[in-house]
VEXTISE-462508 format. One record per residue: x, y, z of N, C-alpha, C in turn; residue in three letters. Coordinates in pm, whole numbers, plus 50000, padded with zeros to 5 digits. Layout:
XYZXYZXYZala;...
//
This chain:
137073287279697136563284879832135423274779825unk;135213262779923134423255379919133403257980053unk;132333259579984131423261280104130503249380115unk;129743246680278128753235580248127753240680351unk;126663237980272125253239580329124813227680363unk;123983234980518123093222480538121683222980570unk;121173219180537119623217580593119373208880636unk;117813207980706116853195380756115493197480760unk;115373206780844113873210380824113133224880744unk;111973225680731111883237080639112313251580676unk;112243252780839112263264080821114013269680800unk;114953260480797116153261880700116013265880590unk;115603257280507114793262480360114793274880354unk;114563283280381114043300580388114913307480387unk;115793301980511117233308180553118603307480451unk;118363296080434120003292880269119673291680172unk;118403292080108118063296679961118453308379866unk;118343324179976118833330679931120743330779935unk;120743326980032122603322780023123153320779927unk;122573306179935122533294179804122643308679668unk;121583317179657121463322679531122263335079488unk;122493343479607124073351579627125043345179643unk;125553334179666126703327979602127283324379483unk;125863320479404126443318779264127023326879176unk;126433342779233127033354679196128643358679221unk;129263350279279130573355379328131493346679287unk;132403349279197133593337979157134093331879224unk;134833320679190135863312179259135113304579412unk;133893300779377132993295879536132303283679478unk;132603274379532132003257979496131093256579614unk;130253255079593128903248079712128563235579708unk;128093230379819127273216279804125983222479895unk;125353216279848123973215579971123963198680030unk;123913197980114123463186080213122033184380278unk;121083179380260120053176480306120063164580393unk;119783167580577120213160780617118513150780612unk;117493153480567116133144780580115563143180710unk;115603156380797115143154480884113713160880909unk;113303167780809111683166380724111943159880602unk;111393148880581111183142880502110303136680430unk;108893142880435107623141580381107833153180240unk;107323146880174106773159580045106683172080064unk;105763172880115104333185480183105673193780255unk;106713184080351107223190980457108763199980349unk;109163190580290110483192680208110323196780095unk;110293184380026110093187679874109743203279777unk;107983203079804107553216279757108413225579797unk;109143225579925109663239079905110643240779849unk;111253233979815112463233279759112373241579625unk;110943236379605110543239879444110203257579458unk;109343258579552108893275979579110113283779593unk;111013278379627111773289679673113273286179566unk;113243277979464114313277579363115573272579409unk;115143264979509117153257479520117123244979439unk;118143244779449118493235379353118233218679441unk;118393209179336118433197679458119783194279516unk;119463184679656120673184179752121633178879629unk;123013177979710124223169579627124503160579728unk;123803162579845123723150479924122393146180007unk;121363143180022120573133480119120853129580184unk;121063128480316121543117780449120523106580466unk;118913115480483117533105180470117713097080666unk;118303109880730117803105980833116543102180874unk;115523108480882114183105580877113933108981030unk;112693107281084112353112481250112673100281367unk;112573104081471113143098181591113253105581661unk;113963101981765113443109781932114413118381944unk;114993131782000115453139482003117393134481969unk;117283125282090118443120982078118953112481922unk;118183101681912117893095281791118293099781618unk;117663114381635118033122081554119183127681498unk;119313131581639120893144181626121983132981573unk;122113120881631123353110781652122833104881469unk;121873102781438121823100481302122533109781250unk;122153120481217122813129381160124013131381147unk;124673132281312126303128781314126943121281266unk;126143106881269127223092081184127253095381057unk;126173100680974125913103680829126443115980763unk;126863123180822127573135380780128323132780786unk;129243126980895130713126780877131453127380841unk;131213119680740131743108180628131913119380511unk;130913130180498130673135980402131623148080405unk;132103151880564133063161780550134133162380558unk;134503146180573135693138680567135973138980443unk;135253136780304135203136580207135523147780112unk;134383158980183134783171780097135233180580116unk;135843179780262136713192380323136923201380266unk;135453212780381134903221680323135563233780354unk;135693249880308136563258180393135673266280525unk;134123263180503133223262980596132203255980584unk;131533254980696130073246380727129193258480716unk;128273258480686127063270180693125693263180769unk;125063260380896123953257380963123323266480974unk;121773266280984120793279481014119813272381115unk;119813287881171118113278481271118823276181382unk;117643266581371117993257781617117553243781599unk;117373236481473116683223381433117673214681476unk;117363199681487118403192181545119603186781420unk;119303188481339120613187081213121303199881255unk;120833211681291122113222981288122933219381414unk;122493216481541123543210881643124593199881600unk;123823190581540124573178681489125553182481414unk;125483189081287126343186781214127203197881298unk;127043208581358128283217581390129453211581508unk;128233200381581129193192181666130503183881613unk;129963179181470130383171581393131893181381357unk;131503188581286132213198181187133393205181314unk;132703206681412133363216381552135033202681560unk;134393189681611135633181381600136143181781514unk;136033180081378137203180381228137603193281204unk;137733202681310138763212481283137643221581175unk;136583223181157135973228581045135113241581068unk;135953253481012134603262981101133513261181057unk;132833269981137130763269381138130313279581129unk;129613283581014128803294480998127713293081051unk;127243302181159125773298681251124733310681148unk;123993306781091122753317381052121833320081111unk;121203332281177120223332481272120503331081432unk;122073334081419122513335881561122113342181661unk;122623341081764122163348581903120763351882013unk;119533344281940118303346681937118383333582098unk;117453338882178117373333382310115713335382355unk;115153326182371113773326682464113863323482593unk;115413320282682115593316482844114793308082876unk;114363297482762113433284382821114223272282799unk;114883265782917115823255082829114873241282861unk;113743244782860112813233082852112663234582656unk;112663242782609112913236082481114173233382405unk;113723223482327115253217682253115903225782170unk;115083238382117115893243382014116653255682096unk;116003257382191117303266982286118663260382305unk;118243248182332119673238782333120813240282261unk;119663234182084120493238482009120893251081947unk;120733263081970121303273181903121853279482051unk;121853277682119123383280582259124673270182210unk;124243262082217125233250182211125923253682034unk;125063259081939125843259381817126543270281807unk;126023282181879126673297781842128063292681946unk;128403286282055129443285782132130283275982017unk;130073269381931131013262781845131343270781731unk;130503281981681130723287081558131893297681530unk;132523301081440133363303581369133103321081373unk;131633320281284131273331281244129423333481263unk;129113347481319127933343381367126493350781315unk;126173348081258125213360081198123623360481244unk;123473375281340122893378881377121423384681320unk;120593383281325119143387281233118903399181297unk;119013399981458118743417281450119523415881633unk;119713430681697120723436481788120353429481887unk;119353422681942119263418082057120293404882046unk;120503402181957121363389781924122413388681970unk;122863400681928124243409181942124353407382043unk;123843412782190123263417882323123453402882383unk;122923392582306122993382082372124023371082382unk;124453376282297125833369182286127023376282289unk;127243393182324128103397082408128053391182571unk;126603391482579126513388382778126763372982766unk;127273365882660127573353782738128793347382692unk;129383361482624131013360582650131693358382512unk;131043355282460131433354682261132253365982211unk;133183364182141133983373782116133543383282038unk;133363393181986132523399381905133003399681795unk;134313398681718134933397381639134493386581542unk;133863375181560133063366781508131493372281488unk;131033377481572129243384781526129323395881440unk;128143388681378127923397881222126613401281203unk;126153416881259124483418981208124303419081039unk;123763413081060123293412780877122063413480858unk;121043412080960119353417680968119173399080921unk;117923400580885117203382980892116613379380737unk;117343370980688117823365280599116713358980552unk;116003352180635114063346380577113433360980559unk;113483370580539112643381980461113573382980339unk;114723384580323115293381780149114593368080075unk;114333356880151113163346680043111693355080079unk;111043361780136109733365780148110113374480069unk;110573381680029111193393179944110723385079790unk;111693382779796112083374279650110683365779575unk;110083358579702108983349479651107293355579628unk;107453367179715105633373279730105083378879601unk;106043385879504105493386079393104793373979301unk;105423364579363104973347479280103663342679349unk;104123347179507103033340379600101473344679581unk;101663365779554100473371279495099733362879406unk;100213354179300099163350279204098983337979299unk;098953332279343098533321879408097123316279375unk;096243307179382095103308279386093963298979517unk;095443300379640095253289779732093323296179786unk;093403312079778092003317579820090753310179769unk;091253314779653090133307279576089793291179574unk;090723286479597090833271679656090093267079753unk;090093275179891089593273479999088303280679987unk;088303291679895086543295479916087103305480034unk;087793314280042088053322680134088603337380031unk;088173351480152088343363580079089693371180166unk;090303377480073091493384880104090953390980208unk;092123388780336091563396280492090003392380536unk;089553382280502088353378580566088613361980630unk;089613361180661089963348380769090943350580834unk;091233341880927092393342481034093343327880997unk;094613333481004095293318281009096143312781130unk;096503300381145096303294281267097633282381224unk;098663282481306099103269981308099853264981432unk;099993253381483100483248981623101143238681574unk;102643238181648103193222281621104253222481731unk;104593232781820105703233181913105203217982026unk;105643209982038105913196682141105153206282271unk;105183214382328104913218782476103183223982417unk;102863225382290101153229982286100553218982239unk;101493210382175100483198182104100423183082181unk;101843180682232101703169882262100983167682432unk;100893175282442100083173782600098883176782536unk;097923165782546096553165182522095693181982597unk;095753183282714095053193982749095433203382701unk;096873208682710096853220082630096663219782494unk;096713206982391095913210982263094753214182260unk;093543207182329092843209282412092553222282410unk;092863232182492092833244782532092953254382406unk;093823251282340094603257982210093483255782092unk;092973246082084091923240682011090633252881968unk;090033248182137089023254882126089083268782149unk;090153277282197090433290882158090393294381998unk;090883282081909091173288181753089453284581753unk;088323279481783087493274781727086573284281774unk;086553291681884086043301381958086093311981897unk;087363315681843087603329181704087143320881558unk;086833312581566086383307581425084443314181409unk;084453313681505082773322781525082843335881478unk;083613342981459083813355481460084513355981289unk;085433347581216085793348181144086153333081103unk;086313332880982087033319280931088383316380986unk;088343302381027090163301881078090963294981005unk;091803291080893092223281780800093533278880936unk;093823265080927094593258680994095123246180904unk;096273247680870097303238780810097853231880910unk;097303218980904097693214681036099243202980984unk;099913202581094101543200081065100753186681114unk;102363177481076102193160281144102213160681220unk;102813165181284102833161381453101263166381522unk;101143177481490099903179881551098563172081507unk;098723169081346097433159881309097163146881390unk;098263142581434098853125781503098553127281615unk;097843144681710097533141881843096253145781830unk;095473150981776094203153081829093643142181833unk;092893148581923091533139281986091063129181902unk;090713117581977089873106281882088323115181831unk;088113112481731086803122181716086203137181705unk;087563137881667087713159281702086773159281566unk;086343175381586085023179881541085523196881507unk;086143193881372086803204681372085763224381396unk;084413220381385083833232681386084203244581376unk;084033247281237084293259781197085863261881126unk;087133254781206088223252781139088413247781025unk;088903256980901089303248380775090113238180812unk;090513226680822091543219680838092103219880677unk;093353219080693093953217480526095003209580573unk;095713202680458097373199780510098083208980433unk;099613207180531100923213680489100713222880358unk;101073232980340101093235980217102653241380205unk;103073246780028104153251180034104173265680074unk;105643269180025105873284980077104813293280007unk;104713293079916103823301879840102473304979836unk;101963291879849100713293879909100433297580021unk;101393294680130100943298680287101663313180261unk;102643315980197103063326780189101793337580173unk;101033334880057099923343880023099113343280174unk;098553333380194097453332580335098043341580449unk;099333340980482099773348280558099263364580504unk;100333369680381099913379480348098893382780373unk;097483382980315096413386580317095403383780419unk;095883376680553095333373780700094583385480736unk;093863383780814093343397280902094173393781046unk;094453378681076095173378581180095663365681192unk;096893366081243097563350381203097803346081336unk;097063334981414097933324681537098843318581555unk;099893317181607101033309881605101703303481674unk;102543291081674103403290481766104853288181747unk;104963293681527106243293681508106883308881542unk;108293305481508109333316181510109233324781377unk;109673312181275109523322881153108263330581146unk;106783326981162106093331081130105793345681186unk;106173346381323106413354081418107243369481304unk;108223363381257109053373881169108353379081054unk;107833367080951106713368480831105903382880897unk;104993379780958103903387381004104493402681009unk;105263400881105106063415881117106413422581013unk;107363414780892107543424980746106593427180670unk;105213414980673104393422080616103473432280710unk;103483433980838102303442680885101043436380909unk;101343423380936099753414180948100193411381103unk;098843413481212098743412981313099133397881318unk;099953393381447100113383581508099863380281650unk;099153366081707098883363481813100233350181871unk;101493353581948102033339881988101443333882044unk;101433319282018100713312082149101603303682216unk;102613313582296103623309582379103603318282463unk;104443313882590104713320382685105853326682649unk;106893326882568108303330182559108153332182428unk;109163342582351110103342882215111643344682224unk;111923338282123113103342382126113283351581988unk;112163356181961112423364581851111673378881920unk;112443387382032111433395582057111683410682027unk;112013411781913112373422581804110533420481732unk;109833408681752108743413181661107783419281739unk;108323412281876107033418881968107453440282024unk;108413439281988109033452882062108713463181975unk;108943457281848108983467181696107593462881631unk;107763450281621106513444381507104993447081543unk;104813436781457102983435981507102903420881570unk;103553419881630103403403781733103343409181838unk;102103397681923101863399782008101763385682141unk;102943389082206102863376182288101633372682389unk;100693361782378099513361782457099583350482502unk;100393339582539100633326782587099763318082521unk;099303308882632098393295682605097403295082645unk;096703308382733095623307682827094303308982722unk;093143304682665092323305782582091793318582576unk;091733322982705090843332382761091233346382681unk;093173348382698093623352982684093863354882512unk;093793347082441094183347082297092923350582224unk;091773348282308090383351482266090283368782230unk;090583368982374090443384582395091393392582284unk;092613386282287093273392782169092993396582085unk;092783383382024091943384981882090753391181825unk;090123394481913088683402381908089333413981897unk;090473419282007091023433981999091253436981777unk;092093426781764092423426881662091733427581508unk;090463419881563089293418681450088483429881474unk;088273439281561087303448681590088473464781599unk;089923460581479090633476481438091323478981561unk;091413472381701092253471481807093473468481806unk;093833462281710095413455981730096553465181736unk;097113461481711098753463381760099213468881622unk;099873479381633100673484381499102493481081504unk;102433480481417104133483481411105103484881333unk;106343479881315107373485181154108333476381162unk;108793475881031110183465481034111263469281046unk;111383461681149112913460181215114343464181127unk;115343466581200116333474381137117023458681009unk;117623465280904117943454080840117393445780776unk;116233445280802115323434280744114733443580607unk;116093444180509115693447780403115533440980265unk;116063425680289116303418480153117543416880118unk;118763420080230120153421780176120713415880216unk;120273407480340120883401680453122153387680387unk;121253382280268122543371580183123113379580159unk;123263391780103124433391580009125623400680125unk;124883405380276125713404080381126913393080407unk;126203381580435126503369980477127533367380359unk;127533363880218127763362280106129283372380180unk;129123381680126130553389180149131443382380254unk;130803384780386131413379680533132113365580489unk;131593359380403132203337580395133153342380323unk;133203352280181134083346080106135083352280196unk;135283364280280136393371180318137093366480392unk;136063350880481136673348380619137883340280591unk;138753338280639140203336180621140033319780653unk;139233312880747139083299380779139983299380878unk;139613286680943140253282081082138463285481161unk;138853272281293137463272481377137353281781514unk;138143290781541138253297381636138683313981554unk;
//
């Protein structure tokens, strides 16, 4: 059986590493990985590749960034070619990034099924792009694998056959699994001059908090406002470094760049309280039991907020302030991990590919 992976951005990485590593365990299964380069900085790609033990691509596309549209259609001309070539007996995409729409669009025309990873997950905001793409990919996919029941829920109500959905629990805690014993020795603490549970961590890069000046703005000085109260380390992403203010004054914020899994892995771990405006991180927080603040109005992961220790508090400053004080002063939010999210979820998935018979419907 020939399988093909794809990636682009990191938080893929997380998701098909362990795949990638329960596959090798099972006879008669040829893989490729495809990297479509749609993070393509060091900091953003590379290192992780290394933290989390995959191997390197067998293909590069080296799309590189561009505008929503720009992107996806790169991706499409450059894959093509590649599955024209290696006609695969499935595609495997994870996530909602714009390489996973692309290539399943791609793969959806050549007759090729699509393994969706991280299926069914909905925030009802189609002002963002990655709702786009993971509606638009689970309606092309083959086979659909669900991280936890609301998934399920959401893609019975919009008509998906169920015969294709597969709970397998969430597949980025089998690499948090696998990597935290490594991440423990870390020595990113000591690096920064910071003490286990005596800082807060902080990161923003969603297009709707950064690129509108006021609301970074707003978002800003809320993390800098809890920086009085505690240390805030903030790894700040490209996109977000490329908008602040002419002259920003970080006060009190560690600024750092990107780091890899392992190191942020540890910082997470040992947080007293983590800000956010990713998804994965949203999940991280929850298996380990480290309080979380979203700084969104919406999730589409809301298994962390129902079960976990996430806590949705939007964008209002006022509001994320107050949180966080709840949280630093033994107030926060308790909670437990979600069903499935035991570390098994590849070798779920792993079973489900080799069994599936192929064909795209």
């Amino acid at each position: 059986m020939k399988i093909l992976h794809v990636v682009g951005a990191r938080p893929n990485f997380m998701k098909v590493a362990p795949i990638l590593a329960e596959l090798r365990k099972r006879e008669g299964v040829h893989q490729i990985l495809v990297h479509t380069g749609q993070h393509y900085d060091a900091k953003m790609s590379d290192v992780f590749f290394r933290d989390l033990g995959m191997p390197d691509p067998d293909v590069h596309l080296g799309v590189g960034s561009g505008s929503h549209a720009q992107q996806t259609a790169k991706v499409m001309v450059e894959v093509e070619p590649v599955l024209l070539r290696e006609k695969p007996d499935v595609v495997v995409v994870a996530g909602d990034v714009n390489s996973t729409i692309a290539v399943a669009l791609v793969a959806a025309k050549l007759g090729i099924a699509i393994a969706h990873v991280e299926a069914g997950l909905r925030s009802r905001d189609w002002s963002m792009p990655e709702e786009v793409n993971r509606v638009l990919t689970d309606r092309l996919s083959a086979l659909l694998f669900t991280p936890s029941r609301d998934g399920d829920e959401n893609l019975r109500a919009e008509g998906i056959e169920m015969s294709r959905v597969h709970f397998v629990g969430n597949v980025m805690i089998d690499s948090l699994a696998a990597a935290l014993p490594r991440a423990r020795e870390s020595r990113i603490h000591q690096r920064l001059e910071i003490q286990p549970k005596g800082y807060a961590l902080a990161t923003l890069h969603r297009p709707s908090n950064v690129d509108d000046p006021e609301a970074l703005a707003r978002l800003l000085s809320a993390l800098q406002e809890v920086s009085a109260r505690v240390p805030v380390v903030f790894p700040i992403h490209p996109r977000t470094r490329s908008r602040l203010p002419a002259g920003f004054e970080a006060r009190g914020l560690k600024l750092v760049e990107p780091l890899g899994y392992l190191d942020f892995l540890a910082l997470v771990a040992e947080a007293r309280l983590v800000m956010t405006d990713s998804g994965g991180i949203q999940e991280e927080t929850t298996a380990l039991g480290v309080p979380c603040l979203t700084l969104r109005e919406n999730t589409e992961r809301p298994v962390t907020v129902e079960v976990g220790t996430n806590q949705l508090v939007g964008t209002d400053p006022r509001k994320a302030v107050a949180a966080a004080r709840e949280v630093l002063e033994g107030r926060g939010k308790q909670g437990r991990i979600p069903e499935l999210w035991d570390g098994r979820a590849a070798a779920r998935i792993a079973d489900t590919l080799i069994s599936f018979p192929g064909g795209n419907r």
